[in-house]
N, C-alpha and C positions, 0 to 999 in steps of 0.2 A: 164610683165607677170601677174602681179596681174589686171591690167586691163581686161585682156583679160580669166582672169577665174571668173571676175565678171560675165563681158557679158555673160559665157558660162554657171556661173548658173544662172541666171536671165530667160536663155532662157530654162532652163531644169524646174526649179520649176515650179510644179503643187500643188498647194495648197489645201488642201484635211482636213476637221472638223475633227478632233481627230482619222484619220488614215492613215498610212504612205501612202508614197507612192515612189516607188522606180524607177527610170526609168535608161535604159540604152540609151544612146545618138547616140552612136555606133562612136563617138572620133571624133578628129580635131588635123591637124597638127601632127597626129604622136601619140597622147596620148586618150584614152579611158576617158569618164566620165560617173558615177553613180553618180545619185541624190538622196538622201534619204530624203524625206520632210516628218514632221509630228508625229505624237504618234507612238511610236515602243509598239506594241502589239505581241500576240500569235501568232507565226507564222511567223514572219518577218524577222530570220534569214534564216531559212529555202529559204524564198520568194529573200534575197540578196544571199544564196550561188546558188542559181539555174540559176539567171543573170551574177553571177560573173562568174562562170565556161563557160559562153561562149564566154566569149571573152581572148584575148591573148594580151602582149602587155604592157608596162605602162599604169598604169589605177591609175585614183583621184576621188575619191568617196568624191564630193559637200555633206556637211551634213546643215539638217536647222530642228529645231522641238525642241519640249517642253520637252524630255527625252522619260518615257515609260516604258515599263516592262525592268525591268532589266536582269532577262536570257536571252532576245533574243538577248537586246544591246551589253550584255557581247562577246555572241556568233558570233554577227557581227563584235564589234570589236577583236575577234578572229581571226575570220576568214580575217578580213583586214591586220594585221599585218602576219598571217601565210602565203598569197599570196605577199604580200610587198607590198601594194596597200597605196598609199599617200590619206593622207586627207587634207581637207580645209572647212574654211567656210569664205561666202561672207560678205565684208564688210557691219555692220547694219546688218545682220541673226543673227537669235538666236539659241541657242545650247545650251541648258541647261540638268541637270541632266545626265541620262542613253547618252545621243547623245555627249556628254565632251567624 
């Protein structure tokens, strides 16, 4: 398994200079993935609650980035725990600060 959610973020990161970026995948096998690469700025929960609300389903929201403003991380990971939405990060990705 953990192989196979490396692959799947590998293939979802878009790497983006000091701002996020969030992509829906729209799943494999059964389970939904969100990607969240990069600086969490103004704006960016707002920008995950409007992706997350369209899809249904187990969903794993891939995280990779340097941290970022803190309200909006907070409010993402709010809102990823309020949905039950599992997290991960790929092995060698970084996850620092606000993105922990």
């Amino acid at each position: 398994m953990r192989v196979l959610l490396c692959g799947v973020f590998a293939g979802l990161v878009a790497i983006s200079a000091n701002a996020v970026t969030i992509k829906n995948d729209g799943g494999r096998g059964g389970l939904n993935f969100i990607a969240i690469t990069g600086e969490i700025t103004r704006g960016d929960a707002g920008k995950f609650d409007r992706i997350v609300s369209t899809i249904s389903g187990p969903t794993i929201v891939l995280l990779e980035g340097p941290g970022g403003l803190i309200v909006d991380g907070l409010n993402i990971g709010s809102s990823i725990r309020n949905r039950g939405v599992s997290t991960g990060v790929a092995v060698g990705a970084k996850c620092a600060s606000v993105c922990a």
